[in-house]
Each structure stands twice: as structure tokens, then as C-alpha cells.
C-alpha positions as a Markdown table, in Angstrom:
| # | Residue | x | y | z |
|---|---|---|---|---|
| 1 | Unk | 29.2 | -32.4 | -14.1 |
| 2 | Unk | 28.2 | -29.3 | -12.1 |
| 3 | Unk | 30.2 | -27.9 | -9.0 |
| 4 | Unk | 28.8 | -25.8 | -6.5 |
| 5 | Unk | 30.7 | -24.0 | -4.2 |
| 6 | Unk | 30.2 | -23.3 | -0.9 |
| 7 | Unk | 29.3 | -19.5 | 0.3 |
| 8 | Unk | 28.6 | -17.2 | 2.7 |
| 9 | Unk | 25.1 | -17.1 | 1.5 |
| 10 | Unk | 25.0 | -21.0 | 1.4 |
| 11 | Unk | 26.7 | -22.1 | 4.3 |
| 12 | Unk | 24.8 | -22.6 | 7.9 |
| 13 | Unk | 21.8 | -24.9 | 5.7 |
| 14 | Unk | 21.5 | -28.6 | 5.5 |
| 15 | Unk | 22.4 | -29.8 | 1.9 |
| 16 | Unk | 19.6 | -31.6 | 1.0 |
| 17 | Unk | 18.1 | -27.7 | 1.4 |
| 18 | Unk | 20.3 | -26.1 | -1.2 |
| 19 | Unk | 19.9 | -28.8 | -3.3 |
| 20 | Unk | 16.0 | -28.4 | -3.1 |
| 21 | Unk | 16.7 | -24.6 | -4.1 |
| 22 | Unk | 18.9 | -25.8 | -6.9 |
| 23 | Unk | 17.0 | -28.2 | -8.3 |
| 24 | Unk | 13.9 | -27.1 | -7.8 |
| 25 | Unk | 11.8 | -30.1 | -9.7 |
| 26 | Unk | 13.8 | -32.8 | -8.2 |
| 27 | Unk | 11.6 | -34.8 | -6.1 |
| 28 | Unk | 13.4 | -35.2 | -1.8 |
| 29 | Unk | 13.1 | -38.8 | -3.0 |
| 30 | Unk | 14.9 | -38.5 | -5.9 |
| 31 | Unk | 17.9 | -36.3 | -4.3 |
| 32 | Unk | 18.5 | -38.8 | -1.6 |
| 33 | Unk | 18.6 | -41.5 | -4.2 |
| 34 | Unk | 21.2 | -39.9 | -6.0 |
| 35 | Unk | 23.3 | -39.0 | -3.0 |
| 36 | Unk | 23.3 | -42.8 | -2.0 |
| 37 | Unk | 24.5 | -43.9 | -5.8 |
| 38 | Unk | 27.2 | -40.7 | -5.4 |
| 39 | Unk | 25.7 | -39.2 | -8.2 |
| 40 | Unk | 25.6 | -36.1 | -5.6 |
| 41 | Unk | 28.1 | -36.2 | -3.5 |
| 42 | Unk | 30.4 | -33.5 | -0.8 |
| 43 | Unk | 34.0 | -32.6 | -0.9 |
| 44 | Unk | 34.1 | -35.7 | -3.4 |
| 45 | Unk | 32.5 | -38.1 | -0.6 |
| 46 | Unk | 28.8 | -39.5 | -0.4 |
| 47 | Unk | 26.3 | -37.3 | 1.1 |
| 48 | Unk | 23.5 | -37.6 | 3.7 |
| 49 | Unk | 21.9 | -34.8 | 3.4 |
| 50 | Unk | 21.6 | -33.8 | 6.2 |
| 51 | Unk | 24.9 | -32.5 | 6.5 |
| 52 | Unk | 25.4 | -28.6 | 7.8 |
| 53 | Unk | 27.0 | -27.0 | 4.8 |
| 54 | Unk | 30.2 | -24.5 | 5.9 |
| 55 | Unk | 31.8 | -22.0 | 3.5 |
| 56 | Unk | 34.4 | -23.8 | 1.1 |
| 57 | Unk | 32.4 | -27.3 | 0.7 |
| 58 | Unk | 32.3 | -28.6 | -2.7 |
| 59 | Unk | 29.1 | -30.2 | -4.2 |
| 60 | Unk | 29.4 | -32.3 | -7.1 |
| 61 | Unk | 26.1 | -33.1 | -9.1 |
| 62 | Unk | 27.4 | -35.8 | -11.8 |
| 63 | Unk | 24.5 | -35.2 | -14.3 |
| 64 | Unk | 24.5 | -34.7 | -17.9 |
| 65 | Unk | 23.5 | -31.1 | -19.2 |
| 66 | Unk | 20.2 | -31.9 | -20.4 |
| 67 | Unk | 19.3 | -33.7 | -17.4 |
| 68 | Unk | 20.0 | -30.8 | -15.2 |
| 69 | Unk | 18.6 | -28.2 | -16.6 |
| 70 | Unk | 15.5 | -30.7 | -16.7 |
| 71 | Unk | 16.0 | -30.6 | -12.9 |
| 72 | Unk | 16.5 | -27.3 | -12.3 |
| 73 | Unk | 13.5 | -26.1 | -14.2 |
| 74 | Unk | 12.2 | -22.5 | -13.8 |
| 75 | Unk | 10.7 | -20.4 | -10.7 |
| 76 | Unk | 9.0 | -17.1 | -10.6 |
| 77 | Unk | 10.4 | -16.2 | -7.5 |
| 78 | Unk | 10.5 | -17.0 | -3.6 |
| 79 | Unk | 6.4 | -16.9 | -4.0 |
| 80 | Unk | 5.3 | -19.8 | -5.7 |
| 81 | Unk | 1.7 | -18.6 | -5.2 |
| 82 | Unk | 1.9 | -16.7 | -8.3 |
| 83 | Unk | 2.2 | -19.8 | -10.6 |
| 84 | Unk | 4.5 | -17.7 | -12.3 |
| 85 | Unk | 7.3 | -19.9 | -14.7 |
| 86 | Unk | 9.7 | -17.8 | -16.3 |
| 87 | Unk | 13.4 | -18.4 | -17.8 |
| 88 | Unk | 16.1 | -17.7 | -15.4 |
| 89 | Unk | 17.1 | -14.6 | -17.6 |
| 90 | Unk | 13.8 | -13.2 | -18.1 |
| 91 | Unk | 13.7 | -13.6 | -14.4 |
| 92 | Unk | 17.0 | -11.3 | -13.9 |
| 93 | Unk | 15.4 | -8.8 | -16.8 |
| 94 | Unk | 12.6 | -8.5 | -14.4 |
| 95 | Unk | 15.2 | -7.3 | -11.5 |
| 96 | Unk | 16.6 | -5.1 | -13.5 |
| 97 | Unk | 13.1 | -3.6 | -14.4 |
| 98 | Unk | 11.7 | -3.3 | -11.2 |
| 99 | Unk | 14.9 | -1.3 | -10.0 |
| 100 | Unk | 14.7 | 1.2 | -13.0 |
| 101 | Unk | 10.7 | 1.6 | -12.8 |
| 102 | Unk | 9.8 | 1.9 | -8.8 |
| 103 | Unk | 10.7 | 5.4 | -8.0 |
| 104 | Unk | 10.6 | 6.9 | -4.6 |
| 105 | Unk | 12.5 | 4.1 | -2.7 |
| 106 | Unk | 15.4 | 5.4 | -0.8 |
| 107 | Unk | 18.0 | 4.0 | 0.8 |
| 108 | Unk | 18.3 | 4.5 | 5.2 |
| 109 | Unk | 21.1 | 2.4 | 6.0 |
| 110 | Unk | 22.8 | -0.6 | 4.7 |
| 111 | Unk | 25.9 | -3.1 | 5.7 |
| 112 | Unk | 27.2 | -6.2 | 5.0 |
| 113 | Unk | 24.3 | -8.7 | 5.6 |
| 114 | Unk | 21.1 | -5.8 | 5.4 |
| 115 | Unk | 19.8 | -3.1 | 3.8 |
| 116 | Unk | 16.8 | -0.4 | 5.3 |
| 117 | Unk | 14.7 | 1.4 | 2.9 |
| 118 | Unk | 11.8 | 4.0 | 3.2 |
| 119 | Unk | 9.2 | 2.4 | 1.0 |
| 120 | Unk | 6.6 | 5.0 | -0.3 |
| 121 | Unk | 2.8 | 4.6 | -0.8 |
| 122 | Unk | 1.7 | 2.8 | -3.7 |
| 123 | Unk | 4.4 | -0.6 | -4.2 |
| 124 | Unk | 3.7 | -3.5 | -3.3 |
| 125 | Unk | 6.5 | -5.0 | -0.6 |
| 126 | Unk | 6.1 | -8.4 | -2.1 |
| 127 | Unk | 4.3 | -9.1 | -5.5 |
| 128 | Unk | 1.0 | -11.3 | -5.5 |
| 129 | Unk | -0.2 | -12.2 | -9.2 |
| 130 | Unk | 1.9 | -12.4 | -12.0 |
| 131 | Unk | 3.0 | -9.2 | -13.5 |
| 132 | Unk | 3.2 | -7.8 | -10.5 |
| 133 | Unk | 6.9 | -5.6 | -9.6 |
| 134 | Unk | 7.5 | -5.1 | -5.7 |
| 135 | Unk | 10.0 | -4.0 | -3.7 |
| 136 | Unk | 11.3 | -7.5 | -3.1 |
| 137 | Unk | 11.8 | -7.6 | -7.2 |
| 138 | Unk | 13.6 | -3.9 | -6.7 |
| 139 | Unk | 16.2 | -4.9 | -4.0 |
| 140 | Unk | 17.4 | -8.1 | -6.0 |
| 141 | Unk | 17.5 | -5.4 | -9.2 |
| 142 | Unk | 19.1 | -3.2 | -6.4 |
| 143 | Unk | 21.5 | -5.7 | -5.3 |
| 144 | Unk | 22.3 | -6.5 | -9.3 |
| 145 | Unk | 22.8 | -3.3 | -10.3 |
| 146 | Unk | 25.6 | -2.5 | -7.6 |
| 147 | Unk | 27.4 | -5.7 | -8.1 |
| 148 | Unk | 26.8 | -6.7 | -5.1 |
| 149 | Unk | 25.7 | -10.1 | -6.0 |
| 150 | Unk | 26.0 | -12.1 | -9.3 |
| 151 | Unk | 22.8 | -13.4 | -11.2 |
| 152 | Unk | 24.8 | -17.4 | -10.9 |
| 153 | Unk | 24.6 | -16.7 | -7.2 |
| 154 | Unk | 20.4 | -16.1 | -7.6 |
| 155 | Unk | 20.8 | -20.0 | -8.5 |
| 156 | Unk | 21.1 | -20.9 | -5.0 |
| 157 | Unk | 20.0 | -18.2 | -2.6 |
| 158 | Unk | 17.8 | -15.1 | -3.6 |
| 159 | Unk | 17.4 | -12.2 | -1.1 |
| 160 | Unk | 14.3 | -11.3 | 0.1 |
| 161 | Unk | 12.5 | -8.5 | 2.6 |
| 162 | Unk | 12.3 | -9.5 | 5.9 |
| 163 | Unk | 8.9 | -7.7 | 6.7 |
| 164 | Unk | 5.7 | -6.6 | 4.8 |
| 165 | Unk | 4.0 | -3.4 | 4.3 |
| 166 | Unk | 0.8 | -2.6 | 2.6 |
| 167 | Unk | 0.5 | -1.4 | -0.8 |
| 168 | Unk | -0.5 | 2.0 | 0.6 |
| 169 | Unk | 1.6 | 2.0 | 4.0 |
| 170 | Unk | 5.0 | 3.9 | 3.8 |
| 171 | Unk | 7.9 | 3.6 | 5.9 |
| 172 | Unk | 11.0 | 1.5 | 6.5 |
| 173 | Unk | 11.2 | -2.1 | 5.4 |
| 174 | Unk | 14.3 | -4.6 | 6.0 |
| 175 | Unk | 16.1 | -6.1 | 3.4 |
| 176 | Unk | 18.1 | -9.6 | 4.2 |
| 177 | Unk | 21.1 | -9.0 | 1.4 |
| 178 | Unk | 22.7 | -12.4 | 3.3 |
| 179 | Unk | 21.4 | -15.3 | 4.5 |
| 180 | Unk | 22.8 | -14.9 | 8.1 |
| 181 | Unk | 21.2 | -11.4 | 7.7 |
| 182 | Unk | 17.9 | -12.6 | 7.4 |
| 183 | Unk | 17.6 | -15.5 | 9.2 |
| 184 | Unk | 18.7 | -13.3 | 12.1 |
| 185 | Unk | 16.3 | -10.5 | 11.6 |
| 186 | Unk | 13.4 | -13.2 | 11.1 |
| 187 | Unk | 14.5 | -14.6 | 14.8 |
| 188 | Unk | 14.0 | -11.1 | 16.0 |
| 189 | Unk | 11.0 | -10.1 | 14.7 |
| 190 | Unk | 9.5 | -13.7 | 15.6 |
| 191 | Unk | 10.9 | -13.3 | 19.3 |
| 192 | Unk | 9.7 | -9.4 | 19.1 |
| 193 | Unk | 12.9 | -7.9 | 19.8 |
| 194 | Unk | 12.8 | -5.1 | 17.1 |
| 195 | Unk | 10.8 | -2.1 | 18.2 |
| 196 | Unk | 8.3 | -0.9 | 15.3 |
| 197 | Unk | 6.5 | 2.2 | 15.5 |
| 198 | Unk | 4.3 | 3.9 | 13.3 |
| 199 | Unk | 2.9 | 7.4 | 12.2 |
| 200 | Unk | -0.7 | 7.5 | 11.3 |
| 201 | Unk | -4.0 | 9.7 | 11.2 |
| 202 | Unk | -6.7 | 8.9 | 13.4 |
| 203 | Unk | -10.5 | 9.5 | 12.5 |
| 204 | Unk | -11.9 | 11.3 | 15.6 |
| 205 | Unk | -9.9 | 12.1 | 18.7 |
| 206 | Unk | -8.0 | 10.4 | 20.6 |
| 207 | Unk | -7.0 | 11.6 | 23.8 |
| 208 | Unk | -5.4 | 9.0 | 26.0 |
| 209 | Unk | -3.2 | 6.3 | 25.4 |
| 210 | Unk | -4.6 | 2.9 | 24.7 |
| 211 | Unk | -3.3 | -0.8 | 24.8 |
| 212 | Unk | -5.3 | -2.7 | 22.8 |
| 213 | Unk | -5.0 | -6.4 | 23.0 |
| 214 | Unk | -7.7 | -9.0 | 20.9 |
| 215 | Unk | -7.5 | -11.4 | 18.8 |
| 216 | Unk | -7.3 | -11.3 | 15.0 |
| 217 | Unk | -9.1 | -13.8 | 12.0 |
| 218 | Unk | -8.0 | -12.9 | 8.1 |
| 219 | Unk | -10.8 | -14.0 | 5.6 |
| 220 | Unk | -8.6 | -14.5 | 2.6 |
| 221 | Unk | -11.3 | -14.0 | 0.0 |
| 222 | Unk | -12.5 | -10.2 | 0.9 |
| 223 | Unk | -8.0 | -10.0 | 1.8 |
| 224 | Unk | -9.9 | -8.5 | 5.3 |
| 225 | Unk | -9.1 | -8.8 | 9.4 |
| 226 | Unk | -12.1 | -8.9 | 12.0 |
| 227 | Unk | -10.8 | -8.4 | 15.4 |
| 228 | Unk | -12.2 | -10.5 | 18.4 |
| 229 | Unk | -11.7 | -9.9 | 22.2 |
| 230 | Unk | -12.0 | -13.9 | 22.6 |
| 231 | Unk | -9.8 | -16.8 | 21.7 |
| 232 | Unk | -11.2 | -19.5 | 19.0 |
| 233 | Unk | -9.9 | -22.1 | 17.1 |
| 234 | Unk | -8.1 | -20.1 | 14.0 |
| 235 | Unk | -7.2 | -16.5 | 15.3 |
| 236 | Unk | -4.3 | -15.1 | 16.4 |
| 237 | Unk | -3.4 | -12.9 | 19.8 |
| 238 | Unk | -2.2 | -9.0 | 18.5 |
| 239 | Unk | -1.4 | -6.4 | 21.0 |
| 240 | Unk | -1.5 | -2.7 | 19.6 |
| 241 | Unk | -0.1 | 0.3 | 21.9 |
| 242 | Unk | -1.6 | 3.7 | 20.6 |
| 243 | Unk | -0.2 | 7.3 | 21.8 |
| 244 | Unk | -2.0 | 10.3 | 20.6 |
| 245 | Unk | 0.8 | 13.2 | 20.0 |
| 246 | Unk | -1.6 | 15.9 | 18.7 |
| 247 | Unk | -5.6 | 16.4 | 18.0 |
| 248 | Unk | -8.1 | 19.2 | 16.3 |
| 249 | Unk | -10.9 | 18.9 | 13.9 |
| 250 | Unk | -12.2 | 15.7 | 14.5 |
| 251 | Unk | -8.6 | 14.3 | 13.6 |
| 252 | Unk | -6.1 | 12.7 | 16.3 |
| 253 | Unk | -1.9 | 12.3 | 15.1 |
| 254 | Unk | -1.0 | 9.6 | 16.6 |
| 255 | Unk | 2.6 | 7.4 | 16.9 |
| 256 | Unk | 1.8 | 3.5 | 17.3 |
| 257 | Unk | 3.9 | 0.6 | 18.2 |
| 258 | Unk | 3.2 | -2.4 | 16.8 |
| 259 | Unk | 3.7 | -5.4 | 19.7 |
| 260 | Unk | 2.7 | -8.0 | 17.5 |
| 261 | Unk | 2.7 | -8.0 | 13.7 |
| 262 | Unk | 0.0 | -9.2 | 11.3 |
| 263 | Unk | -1.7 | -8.7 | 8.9 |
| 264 | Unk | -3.7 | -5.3 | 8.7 |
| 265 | Unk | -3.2 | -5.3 | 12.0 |
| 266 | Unk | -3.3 | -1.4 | 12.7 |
| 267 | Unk | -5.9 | -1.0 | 10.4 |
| 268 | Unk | -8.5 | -3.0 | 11.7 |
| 269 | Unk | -8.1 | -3.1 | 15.8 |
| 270 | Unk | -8.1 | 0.3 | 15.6 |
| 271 | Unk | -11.3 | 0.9 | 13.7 |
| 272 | Unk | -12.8 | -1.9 | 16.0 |
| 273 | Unk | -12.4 | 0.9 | 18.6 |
| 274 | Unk | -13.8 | 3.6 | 16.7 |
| 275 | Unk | -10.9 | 5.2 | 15.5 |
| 276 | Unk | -10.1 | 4.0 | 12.3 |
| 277 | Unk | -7.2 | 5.2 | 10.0 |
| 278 | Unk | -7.6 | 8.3 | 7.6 |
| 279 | Unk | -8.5 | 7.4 | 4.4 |
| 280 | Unk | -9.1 | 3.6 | 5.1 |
| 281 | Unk | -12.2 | 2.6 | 3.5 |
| 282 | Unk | -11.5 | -1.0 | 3.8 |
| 283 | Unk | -11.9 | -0.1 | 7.5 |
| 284 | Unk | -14.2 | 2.8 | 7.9 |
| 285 | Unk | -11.7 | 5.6 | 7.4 |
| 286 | Unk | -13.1 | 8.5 | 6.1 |
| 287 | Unk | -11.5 | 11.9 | 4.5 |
| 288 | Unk | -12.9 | 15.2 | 6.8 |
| 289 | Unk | -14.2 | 18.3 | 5.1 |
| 290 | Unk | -12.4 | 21.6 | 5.0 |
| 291 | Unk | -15.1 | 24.5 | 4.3 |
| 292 | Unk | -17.4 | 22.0 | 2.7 |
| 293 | Unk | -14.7 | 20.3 | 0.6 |
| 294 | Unk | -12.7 | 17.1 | 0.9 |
| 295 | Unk | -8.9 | 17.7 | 1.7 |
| 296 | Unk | -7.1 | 16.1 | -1.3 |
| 297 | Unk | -5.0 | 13.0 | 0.1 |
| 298 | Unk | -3.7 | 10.0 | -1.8 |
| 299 | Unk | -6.0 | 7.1 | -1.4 |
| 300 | Unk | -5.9 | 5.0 | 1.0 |
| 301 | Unk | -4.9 | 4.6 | 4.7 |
| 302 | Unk | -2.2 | 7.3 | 6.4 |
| 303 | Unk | 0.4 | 5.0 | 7.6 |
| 304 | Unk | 4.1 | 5.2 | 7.8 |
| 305 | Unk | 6.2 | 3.2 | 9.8 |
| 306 | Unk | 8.8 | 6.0 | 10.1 |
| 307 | Unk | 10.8 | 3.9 | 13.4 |
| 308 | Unk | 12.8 | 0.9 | 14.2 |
| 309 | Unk | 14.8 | 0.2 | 17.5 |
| 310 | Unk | 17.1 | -3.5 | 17.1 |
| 311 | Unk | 18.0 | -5.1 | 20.2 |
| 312 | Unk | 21.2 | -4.9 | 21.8 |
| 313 | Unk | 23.1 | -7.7 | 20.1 |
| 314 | Unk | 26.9 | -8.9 | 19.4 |
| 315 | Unk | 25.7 | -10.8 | 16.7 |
| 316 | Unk | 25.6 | -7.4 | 14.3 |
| 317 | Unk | 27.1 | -4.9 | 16.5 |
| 318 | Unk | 26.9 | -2.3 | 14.0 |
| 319 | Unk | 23.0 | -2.3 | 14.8 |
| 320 | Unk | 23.0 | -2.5 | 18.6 |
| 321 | Unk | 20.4 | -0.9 | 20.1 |
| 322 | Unk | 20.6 | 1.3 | 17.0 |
| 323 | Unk | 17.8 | 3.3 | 15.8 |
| 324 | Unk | 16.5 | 4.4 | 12.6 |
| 325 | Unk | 13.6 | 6.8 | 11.3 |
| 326 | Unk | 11.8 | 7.4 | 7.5 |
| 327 | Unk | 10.7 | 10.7 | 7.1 |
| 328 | Unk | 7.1 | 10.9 | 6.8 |
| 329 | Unk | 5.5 | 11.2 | 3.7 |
| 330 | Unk | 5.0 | 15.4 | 2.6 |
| 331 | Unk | 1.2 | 15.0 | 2.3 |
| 332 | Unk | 1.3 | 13.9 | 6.4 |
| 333 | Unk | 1.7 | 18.1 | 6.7 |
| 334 | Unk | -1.4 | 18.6 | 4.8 |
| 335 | Unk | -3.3 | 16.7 | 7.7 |
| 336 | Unk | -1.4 | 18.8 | 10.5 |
| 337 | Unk | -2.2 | 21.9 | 8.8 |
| 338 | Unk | -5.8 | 21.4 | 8.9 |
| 339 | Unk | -5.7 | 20.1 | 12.4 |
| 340 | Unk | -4.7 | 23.3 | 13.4 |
């Protein structure tokens, strides 16, 4: 017999939903059939399913040992794109890896329920084939490391990054350390609460400030946006608000804030207006000369989301209208320099 405990990270989710997390080959079928013959059951009584779970309720799963382990199989992670099956240990070795080998991360701010890191060019925020070690693998190893959670609590909820930045975009990231910590970051970014800006290199200048608003398509296979100024069938609406701070040599610096959040979205409206990113060839970004040379940047687009703003809220006071800023990357002087 196995005995789950009700936790913080737990609680506030119907059962049937842990269970699925728990026993992740078990068929829904199979789960409500056991809860009917009590071979699942909560606080020692039969189960629906569907019940909220509160911190202190007892699930009881009256399998053998062999039939539960069949059950609860193995899972790469929260991304079962990656078709990745691994042991739950070489799982938490992984963790532990990504924590010791991706340098550069630094911590911003963290409490109870989040965490806020400045995530430097060149890691991924969330891996995508098998191998791969991203932030998301870091802050678990992060989270491991400093004790602040136990691998036996991995079981049955694993913390995860609340939003995505490119391989080669910098900046500050959220990390959901609880459950009620991300679920109620994910309801702000959804409802566009949190204010996002970024830092970024134009190609040409940019003189006034432009709000950009279009409609965005992702082709999967070239992992490329196309912007539209009309509606169809399978795009989505973006808004992009763009303020030039500085210009000179056929560069503009320029803050953005990000209104809606997809996919590339920086990237690609603004090259669909003829100012596209330094250094993003993906998106007609080129690198300017400097007395018939190249300047010598890291590849890839200048981006760094170096701001946040969170809403005024009760919910997590300590973040009320708080802000919080990454300092931009050293090579961002370079750029300035040459501007002049």
C-alpha cells in the first residue's frame, strides 16, 4: 500500500489530477475504476475524483509493489515531446547536472512560492530533444541542491518556468517553486497583468515610437513567425510597443514592451517593419561595419528582457506593484560605443 500525503504543492487540484501525475501510465479509465472498487480511496473513504484536494488529505493506493511501479512508469520531464524515458533517479542526476554545468544564471529575487533569474544568452529556457539541459532542468537542480524540495516530492508535482525565452535572448525568467506560485503567475501573464520590457538593438534608426499591432502564424518546421496585418483562420493577434532611447550609425537602442507574448514575437514584427534585431539572421538582422570590419558580437539576436512590473495584488503582497530589472548583458556596451 502507498500513502500520499497531502501538500502545499498538492493541494487546490482535483485528485483524479495528482493521480494522473502519479501514475503516469494508468489509463483515466483505469483510475476511476479503482477508486469505485476502493482500491484508491481519500482519508480512508471512496473517492470521486473529482474531489478538490486540501493540505493534510490522505490518499491511499492499495496496490502491490510491482504493480505500482508498473503504473507509475518513467517520464522525461513536464515535456513529453521529447520522447524522453528515463529512471526516476537518472532523472534527479540530470538536475543535479544541469545546476553544476549552466553557468551565468543568477539569481534576482526569490520567496516562498517564486524565484526570478537573469538568464544569459546561449541556454535553452526549456529543453526540446533529448539531451538537451535548460534552465527549467537548472531550477529543479537549483531547488534540490538548496533543500528546498525533496526528490519524493518530484513524484507528484515538479516546478517549472513560468515563461520562455529564446536560446539567444537574455534577461529575467520566472520560476514557479509552488504550485500556487505558478498557477498564479500563469493567470497573470494570460490576463496581461505583468509588464515585460525588453532591451534590444535595432538595424537602422528608429526615431519615433511605434505600436505595432498584426497578427502572427508560426510554421513549425522552419521553427519561424510571418506576421500579417489581417485576421485568418490559424493566427494569433500580438501587439508590440517600441521606444527608441538612443540612435547613430545606422543602429537605433531601443526599450520594448511586450503587450502580448508569443513566440518570436519581437523578432519578427519588428523586421516586418524594417527594423529587424541586431544579429538576427533568422530575421534579417545584420552586424554593421566599423572601419571596414564587423564588430565582434555573440551570434544571434540582441535581446534582453532586463524588466518586469507585477500587478498590484494581495494575493503575494511581497510582489505588489514591485519591480525588477537584469542587467544587460556587457557586450550591449560594445553596440553603444560604436553608436557614438
Amino acid at each position: 500500500m502507498k500513502e500520499i500525503i497531502v501538500g502545499t504543492n498538492e493541494a487546490g487540484q482535483r485528485m483524479e489530477k495528482l493521480l494522473k501525475k502519479y501514475l503516469k501510465v494508468a489509463s483515466t479509465g483505469f483510475l476511476y475504476k479503482m477508486m469505485r472498487k476502493k482500491n484508491i480511496t481519500l482519508n480512508k473513504q471512496k473517492a470521486q475524483g473529482k474531489e478538490i484536494l486540501k493540505v493534510g488529505d490522505t490518499i491511499q493506493i492499495f496496490f502491490s509493489e510491482e504493480t505500482l511501479e508498473k503504473f507509475k512508469g518513467s517520464s522525461a520531464d513536464s515535456f513529453p515531446e521529447t520522447k524522453e524515458t528515463t529512471s526516476f533517479q537518472e532523472k534527479t542526476k540530470e538536475y543535479e547536472k544541469a545546476y553544476s554545468s549552466l553557468t551565468g544564471i543568477t539569481l534576482i529575487y526569490e520567496n516562498e512560492h517564486l524565484l526570478l533569474v537573469n538568464k544569459p544568452r546561449g541556454i535553452l529556457s526549456q529543453k526540446g530533444e533529448t539531451g538537451d539541459l535548460s534552465l527549467n532542468e537548472w531550477f529543479i537542480g537549483y531547488l534540490l541542491q538548496e533543500k528546498k524540495i525533496t526528490p519524493k516530492q518530484l513524484e507528484t508535482y515538479r516546478p517549472s518556468i513560468c515563461n520562455r525565452l529564446d536560446r539567444n535572448t537574455s534577461g529575467l525568467v520566472i520560476c514557479g517553486k509552488s504550485l500556487y506560485g505558478t498557477k498564479l503567475v500563469n493567470q497573470w501573464i494570460k490576463e496581461r497583468k505583468i509588464e515585460k520590457y525588453y532591451c534590444c538593438f535595432l538595424t537602422g534608426e528608429l526615431k519615433e515610437e511605434i505600436r505595432l499591432k498584426g497578427y502572427l502564424k508560426k510554421d513549425e518546421k522552419l521553427n519561424k513567425v510571418f506576421i500579417s496585418e489581417y485576421k485568418q483562420e490559424d493566427n494569433t493577434y500580438i501587439e508590440t510597443c517600441v521606444s527608441p532611447l538612443s540612435w547613430g550609425h545606422g543602429i537605433t537602442y531601443a526599450q520594448v514592451e511586450l503587450i502580448t507574448g508569443k513566440t518570436h514575437q519581437i523578432r519578427a514584427h519588428l523586421s516586418s517593419i524594417g527594423y529587424p534585431l541586431l544579429g538576427d539572421v533568422k530575421y534579417q538582422g545584420g552586424t554593421p561595419g566599423t572601419k571596414g570590419e564587423k564588430l565582434r558580437l555573440p551570434k544571434g539576436q540582441l535581446l534582453h528582457a532586463y524588466r518586469l512590473v507585477f500587478p498590484l495584488t494581495e494575493e503575494m503582497a511581497d510582489l505588489s506593484q514591485k519591480e525588477f530589472r537584469a542587467p544587460e548583458p556587457r557586450y550591449f556596451s560594445k553596440v553603444k560605443n560604436y553608436m557614438g
